[in-house]
C-alpha positions in Angstrom: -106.2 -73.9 113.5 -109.1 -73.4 110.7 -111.5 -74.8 113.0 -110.6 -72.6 115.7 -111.0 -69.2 113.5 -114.2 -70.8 112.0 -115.6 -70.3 115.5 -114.4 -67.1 116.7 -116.9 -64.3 116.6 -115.5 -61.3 115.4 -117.5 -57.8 115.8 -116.5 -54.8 114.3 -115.9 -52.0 117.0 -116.8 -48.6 115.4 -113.9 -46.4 117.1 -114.8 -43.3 118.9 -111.9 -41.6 117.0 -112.8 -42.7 113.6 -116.6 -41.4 114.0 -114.6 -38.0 115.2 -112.7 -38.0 112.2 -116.1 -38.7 110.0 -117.9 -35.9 111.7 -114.5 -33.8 111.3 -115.4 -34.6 107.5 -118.8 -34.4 107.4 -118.4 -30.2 108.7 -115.4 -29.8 106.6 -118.0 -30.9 103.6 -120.5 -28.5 104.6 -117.8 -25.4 105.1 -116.6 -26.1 101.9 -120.4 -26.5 100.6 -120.8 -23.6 101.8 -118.3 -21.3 100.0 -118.8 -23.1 97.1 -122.5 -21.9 97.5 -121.6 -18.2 98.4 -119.2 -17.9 95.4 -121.8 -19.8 92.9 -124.3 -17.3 93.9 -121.9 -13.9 93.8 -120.0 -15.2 90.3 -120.2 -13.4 87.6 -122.3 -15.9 85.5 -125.7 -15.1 87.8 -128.4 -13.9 86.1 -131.1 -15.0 83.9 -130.4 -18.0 81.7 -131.5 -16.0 78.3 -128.1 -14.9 77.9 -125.9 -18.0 78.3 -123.8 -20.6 77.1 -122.7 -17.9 74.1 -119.0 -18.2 74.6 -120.2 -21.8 74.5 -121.9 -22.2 71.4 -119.0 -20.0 69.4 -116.5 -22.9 70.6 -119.1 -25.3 69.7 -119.8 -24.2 66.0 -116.1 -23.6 65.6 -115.0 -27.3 66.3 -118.1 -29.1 64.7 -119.8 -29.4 61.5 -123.1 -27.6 60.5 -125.6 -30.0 61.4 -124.4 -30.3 65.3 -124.0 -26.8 65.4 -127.8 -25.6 64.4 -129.0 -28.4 66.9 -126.9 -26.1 69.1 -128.3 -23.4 68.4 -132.0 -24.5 68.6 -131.2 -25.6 72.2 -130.4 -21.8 72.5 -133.2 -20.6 70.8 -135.4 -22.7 73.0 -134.0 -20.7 76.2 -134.4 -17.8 74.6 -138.4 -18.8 73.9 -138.7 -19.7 77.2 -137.3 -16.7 78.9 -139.5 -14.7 76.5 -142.8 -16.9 77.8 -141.5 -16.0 81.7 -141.9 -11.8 80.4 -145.0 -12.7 79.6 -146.3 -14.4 82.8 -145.9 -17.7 81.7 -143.8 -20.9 82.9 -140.1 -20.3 82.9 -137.8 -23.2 82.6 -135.0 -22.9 85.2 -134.6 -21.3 88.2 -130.6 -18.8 88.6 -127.6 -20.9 87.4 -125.8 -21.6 91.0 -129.5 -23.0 92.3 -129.2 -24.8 89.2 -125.6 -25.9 90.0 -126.8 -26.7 93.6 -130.0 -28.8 92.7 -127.6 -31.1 89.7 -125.3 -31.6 92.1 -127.5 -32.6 94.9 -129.4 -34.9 92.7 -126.2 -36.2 91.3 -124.9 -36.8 94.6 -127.8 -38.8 95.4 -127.6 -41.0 92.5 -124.1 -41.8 92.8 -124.6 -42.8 96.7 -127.8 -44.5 96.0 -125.7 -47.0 93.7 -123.2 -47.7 96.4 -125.9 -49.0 98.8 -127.9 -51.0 95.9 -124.7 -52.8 94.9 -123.7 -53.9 98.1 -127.1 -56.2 98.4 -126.5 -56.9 94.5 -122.7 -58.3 95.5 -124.7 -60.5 98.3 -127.2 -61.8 96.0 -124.4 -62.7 93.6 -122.8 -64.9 96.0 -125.8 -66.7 96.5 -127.2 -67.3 93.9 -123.9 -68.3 92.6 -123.4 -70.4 95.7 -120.0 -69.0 95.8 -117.9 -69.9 99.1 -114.5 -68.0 99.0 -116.9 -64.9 99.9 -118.4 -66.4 103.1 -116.0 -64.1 104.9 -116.9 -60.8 103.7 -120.3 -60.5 103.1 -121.4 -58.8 105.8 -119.8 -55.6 104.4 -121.8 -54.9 101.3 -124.6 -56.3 102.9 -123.8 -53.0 105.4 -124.0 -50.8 102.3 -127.5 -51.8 101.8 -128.2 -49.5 104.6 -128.1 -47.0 102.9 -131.0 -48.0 100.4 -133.8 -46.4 102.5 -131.8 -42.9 103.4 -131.1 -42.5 99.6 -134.7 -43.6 98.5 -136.6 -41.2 101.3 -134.0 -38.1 100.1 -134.3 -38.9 96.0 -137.9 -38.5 96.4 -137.7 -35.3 98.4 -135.1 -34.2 95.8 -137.6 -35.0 93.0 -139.9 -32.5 94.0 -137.1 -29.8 94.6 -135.2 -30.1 91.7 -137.6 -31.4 89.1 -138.4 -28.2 87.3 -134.8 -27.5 86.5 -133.1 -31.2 85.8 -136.1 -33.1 84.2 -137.2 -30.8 81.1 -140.3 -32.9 80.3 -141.8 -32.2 83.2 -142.8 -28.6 81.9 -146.4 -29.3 80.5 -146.6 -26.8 77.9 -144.3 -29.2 76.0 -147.3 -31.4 75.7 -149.8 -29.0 74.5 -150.2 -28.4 70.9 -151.5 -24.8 71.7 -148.4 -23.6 73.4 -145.3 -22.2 71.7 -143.4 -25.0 73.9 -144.8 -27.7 72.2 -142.1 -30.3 71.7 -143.1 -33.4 69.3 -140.4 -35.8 70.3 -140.9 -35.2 74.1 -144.7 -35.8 73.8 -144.2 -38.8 72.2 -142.3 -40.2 75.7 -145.0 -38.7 77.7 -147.0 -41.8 78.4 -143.4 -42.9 79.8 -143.4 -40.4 82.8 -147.4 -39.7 83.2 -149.2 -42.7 82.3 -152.4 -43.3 83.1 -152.7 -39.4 83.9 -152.8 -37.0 81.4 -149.0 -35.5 79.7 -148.1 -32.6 81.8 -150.1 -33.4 85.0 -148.3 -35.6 87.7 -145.8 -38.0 86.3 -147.4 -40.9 88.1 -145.8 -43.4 86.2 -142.3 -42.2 87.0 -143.0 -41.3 90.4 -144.5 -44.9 91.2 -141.8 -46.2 89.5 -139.2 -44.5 92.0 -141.4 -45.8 94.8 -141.6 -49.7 93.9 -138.1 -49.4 93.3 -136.8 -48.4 96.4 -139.5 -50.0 98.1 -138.6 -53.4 96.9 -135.0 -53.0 96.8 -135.2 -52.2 100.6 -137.7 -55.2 101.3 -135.3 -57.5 99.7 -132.5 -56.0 101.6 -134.7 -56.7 104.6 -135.5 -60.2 103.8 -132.0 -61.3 102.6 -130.6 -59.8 106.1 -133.0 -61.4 108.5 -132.1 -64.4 106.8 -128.0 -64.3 107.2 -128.2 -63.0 110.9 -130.6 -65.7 111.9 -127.8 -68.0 110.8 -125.4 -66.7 113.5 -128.5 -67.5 116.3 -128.5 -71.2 114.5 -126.9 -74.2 116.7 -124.4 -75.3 114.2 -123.7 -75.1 110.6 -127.2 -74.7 109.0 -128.3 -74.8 105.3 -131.8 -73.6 106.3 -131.4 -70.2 106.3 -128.6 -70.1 103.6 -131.4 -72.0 101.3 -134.1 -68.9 102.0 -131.3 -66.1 101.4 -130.6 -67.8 98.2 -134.3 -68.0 97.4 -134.5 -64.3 98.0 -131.6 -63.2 96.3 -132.8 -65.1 93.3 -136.1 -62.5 93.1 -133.8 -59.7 93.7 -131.5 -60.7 90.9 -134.4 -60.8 88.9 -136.2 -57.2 89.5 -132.7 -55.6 90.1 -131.9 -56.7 85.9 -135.1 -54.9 84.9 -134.9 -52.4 88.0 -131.6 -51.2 87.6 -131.6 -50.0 83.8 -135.2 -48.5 83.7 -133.7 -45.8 87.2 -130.9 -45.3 84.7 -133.5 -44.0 82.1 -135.4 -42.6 84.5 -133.3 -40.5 86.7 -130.2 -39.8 84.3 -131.2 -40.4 80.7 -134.0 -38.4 81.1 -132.3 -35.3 81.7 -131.0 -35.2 78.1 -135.1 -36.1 77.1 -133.8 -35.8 73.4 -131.2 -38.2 73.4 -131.0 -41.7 74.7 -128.7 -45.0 74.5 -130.0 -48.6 73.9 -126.8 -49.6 76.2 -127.1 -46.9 78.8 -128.7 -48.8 82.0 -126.1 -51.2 81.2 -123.1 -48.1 81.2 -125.1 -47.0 84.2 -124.9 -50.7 86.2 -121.3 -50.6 84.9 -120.2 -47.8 86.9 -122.4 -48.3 89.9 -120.8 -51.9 89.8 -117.2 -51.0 89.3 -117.3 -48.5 92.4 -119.3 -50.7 94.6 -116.2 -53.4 94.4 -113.8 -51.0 94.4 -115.3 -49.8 97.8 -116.4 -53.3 99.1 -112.2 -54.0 99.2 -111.3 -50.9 100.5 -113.1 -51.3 103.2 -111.9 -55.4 103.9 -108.3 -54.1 103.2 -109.0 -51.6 106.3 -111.0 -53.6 108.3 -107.9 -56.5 108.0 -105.4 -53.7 108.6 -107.2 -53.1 111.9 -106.7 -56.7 112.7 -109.8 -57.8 111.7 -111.3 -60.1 109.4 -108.4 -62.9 110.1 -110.6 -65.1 107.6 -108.9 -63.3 104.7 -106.2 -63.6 103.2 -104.5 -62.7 100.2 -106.3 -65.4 97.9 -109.6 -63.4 98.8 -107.3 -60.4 98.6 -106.9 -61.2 95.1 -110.0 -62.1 94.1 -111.5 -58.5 94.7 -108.5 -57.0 93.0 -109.4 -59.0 90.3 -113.1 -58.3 90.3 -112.0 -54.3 90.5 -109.5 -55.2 87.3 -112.2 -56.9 85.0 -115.3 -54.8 86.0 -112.9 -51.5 85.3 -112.1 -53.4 81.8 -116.2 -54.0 81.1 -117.1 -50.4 82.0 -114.4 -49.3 79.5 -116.1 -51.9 76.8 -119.6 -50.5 77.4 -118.2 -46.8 77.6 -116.8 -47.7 74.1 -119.0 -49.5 72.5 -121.9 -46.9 72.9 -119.6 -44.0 72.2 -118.3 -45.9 69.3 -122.1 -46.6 67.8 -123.0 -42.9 68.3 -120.4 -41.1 66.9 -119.2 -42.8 63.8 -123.2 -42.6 63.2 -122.6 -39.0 63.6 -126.1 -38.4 63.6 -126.6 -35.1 65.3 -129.6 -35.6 67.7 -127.3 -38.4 69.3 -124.0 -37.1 68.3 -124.7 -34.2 70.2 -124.3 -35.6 73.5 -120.6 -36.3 73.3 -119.8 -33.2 71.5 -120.9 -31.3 74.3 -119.2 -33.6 76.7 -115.9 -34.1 75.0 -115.5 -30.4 73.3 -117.0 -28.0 75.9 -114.2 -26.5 78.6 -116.0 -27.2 82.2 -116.6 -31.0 80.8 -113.7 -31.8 78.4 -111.1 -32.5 80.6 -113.4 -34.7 83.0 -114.7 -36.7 79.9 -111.0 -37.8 78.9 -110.0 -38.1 82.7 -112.4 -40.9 82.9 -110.6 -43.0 80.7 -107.4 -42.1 82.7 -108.7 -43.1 86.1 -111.2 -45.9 85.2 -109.5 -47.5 82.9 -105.8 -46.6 82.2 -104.5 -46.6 86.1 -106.4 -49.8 87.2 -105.5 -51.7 84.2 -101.7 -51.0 84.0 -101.7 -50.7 88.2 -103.5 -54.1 88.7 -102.3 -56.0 85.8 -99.8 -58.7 87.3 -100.9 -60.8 90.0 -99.4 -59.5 93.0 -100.0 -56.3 93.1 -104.5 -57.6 93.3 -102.6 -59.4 97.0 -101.0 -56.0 98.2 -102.9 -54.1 100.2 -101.2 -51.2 99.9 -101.8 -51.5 96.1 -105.5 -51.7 96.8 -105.4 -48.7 98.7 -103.7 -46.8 95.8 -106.3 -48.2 93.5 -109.7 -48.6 95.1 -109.6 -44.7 95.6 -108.8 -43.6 92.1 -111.9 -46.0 91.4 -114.5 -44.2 93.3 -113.2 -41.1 92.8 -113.3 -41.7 88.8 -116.4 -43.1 88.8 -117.8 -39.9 90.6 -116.9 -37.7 87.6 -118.2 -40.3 85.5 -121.6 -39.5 87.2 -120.9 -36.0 86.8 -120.6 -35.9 83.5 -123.7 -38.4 82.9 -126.0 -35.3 84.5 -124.2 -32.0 85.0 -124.2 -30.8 80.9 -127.7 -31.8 80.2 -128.6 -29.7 83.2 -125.6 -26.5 83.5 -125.1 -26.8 80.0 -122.1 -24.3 79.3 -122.0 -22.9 82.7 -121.1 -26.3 84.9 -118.1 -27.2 86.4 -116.3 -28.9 89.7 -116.0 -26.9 92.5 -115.8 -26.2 96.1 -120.2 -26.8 95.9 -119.4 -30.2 94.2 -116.6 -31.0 96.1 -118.2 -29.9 100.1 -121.5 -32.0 98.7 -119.4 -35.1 97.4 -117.9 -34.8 101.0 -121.1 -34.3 102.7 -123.0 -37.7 100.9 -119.7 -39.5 101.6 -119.6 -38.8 105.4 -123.2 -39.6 106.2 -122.9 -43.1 103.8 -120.0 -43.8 105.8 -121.7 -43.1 109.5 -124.8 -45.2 108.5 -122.6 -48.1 106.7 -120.3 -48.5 109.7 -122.7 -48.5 112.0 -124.5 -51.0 110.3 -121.6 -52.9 110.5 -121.0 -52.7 113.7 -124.2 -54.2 115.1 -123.2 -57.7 113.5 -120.6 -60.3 113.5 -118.2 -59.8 110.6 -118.8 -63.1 109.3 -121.5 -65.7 110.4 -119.6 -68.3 112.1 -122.4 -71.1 110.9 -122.6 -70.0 107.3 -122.4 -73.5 105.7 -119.4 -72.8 103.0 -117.0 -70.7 105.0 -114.9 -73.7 106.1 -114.7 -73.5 101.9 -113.4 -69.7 102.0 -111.7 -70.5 105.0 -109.3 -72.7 102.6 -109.6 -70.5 99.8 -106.4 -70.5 97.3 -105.8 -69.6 93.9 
């Protein structure tokens, strides 16, 4: 009976009424984009940026001590300076707070989307590199959310250029001149980091050819490693040839992906807070990019096998993503810990500082401790025993709360280093997370539908095929 599953094609069929429903999404994101955007732009808060975040820095000073509190205030003073420069015909700083809102969002969006498509070619690579066999049977679904690696790439560069002026502070260049009244010592000493080999303030060459190599290679691996596993289904037979080169490949990803992954984390989310940084934050980064990838990677095989699809699986592979979801939600909230832990009993200000205004500030406050309900708390206590990682109904319970706590953890990695006291999750943030999430779905399950759902010659999947723990 193995035998006989081992050489049935399966091919996903990509519904005419799901697409409906994902379109039905997809303008149900951008209505709701849209009154978010019409009621960001008519609130109360609009206007120039001199005047806010007051309420904000009273709450501030009242719930922390002296030193964090005159940091606070020299981040106000330095908006003030800056408005004052734009009276005088100079360079202002940031553009009306709902175009703020809109850009952080956007580029937040973006980020969060591009992870989803990088880990799904990371989850391949891990299986072969690791030669792992129980996953013979699902690969081809992350290797479908590597399609999204060249729509995220082409729009985070685009973005770049938009919102650049607004989320990335050190790319003002009166911060690196001495003569201006911007001059910022601290910032001009990470200059070579963004504009090497031009000169600070010009074009950040460095960064931008950074962004470029990244995608760029990420997407030629993703090429490579796929050519490589379809070629296997045109093989006569069970084949090690091609198996050998995707393994080869993978390798070299695994490789620029460890250096890859944690210098985009500095680059396009650190950076936004250019004072601060983390020694362990392209790891927190990879953490949550990792955690929402798996979680997304199973609720899409629970679906697929609740179709009637994917009669490969079964509840031992069932488990082993449950498990995967359990212990990466477990390492996230070891990482989350262990830097919050080093920064705040430090309780050095210029580091302190970005927690304070994450944990004690009312649009972020709630999110920041919500994170450790739905990333932590739920998955640990609702996936702890063993049956409930074989349930599919449990993974449907779970898997969501995932993603959708991994997105606010995003939000609160960009949004206050951006909105500072004038952020916050509404019907904008909501109609753009729908937006992102309806084209990743069209171009993922299309992807998936133009391949088999597992590659009948793929040398170990009479090993998954037999899978049992």
């Amino acid at each position: 009976m193995a035998a006989e599953v081992h050489l049935q094609e399966e091919r996903y069929i990509f519904k005419p009424t799901l697409r409906r429903n994902i379109f039905i999404l997809l303008i149900a994101g951008v209505v709701v984009f849209g009154l978010g955007l019409f009621l960001a732009m008519n609130s109360e808060g609009h206007g120039e940026s001199a005047g806010h975040g007051k309420e904000g820095h009273a709450s501030i000073e009242a719930t922390t001590h002296d030193m964090t509190a005159s940091l606070q205030h020299e981040t106000h003073d330095e908006d003030t300076a800056a408005d004052q420069h734009k009276a005088e015909g100079g360079e202002h700083h940031g553009s009306e707070p709902w175009m703020k809102r809109l850009f952080t969002t956007l580029w937040m969006n973006n980020v969060f989307f591009t992870g989803l498509g990088i880990i799904g070619l990371f989850f391949v690579a891990i299986q072969y590199a690791a030669q792992a066999g129980w996953s013979s049977g699902i690969k081809r679904i992350p290797l479908a959310m590597g399609s999204w690696i060249p729509y995220a790439g082409v729009l985070m560069i685009i973005l770049w250029f938009v919102v650049k002026g607004d989320l990335f502070h050190w790319s003002h260049a009166g911060l690196f001149d001495q003569n201006s009244p911007e001059f910022d010592p601290i910032i001009n000493g990470k200059g070579g980091f963004f504009y090497w080999p031009l000169a600070k303030g010009t074009f950040p060459a460095f960064f931008m050819a950074r962004m470029v190599i990244f995608f760029g290679m990420w997407f030629l691996f993703f090429t490579w490693i796929k050519r490589e596993m379809l070629q296997e289904d045109l093989a006569g037979g069970v084949t090690t040839t091609h198996w050998l080169k995707a393994r080869k490949f993978s390798t070299w990803f695994l490789l620029f992906f460890a250096v890859s992954s944690s210098v985009s984390a500095w680059d396009w989310v650190m950076s936004i807070d250019t004072h601060w940084f983390s020694t362990m934050f392209g790891w927190y980064m990879f953490a949550s990019w990792w955690v929402t990838g798996l979680a997304f990677i199973t609720l899409v095989v629970v679906f697929l096998k609740d179709a009637g699809y994917l009669k490969i699986v079964n509840a031992n592979h069932l488990h082993d993503l449950g498990k995967f979801v359990f212990a990466f939600s477990i390492f996230w909230t070891y990482i989350w810990f262990g830097q919050f832990l080093l920064i705040y009993y430090a309780n050095i200000p210029e580091e302190t500082v970005y927690f304070i205004e994450r944990m004690r500030t009312a649009p972020y406050s709630w999110i920041f401790f919500a994170n450790l309900f739905l990333n932590f708390v739920l998955p640990f206590l609702l996936f702890m025993t063993r049956d409930a990682k074989r349930h599919m109904t449990m993974l449907k319970v779970v898997c969501p709360i995932v993603i959708i706590g991994h997105w606010f953890d995003f939000f609160n990695m960009i949004t206050p280093g951006v909105m500072h006291f004038e952020g916050g999750v509404g019907f904008l943030e909501i109609g753009t997370a729908m937006i992102f999430m309806s084209a990743f779905l069209l171009v993922v399950l299309t992807a998936l539908s133009k391949m088999p759902l597992f590659g009948k010659n793929h040398p170990m999947l009479e090993e998954s095929l037999h899978h049992h723990i």
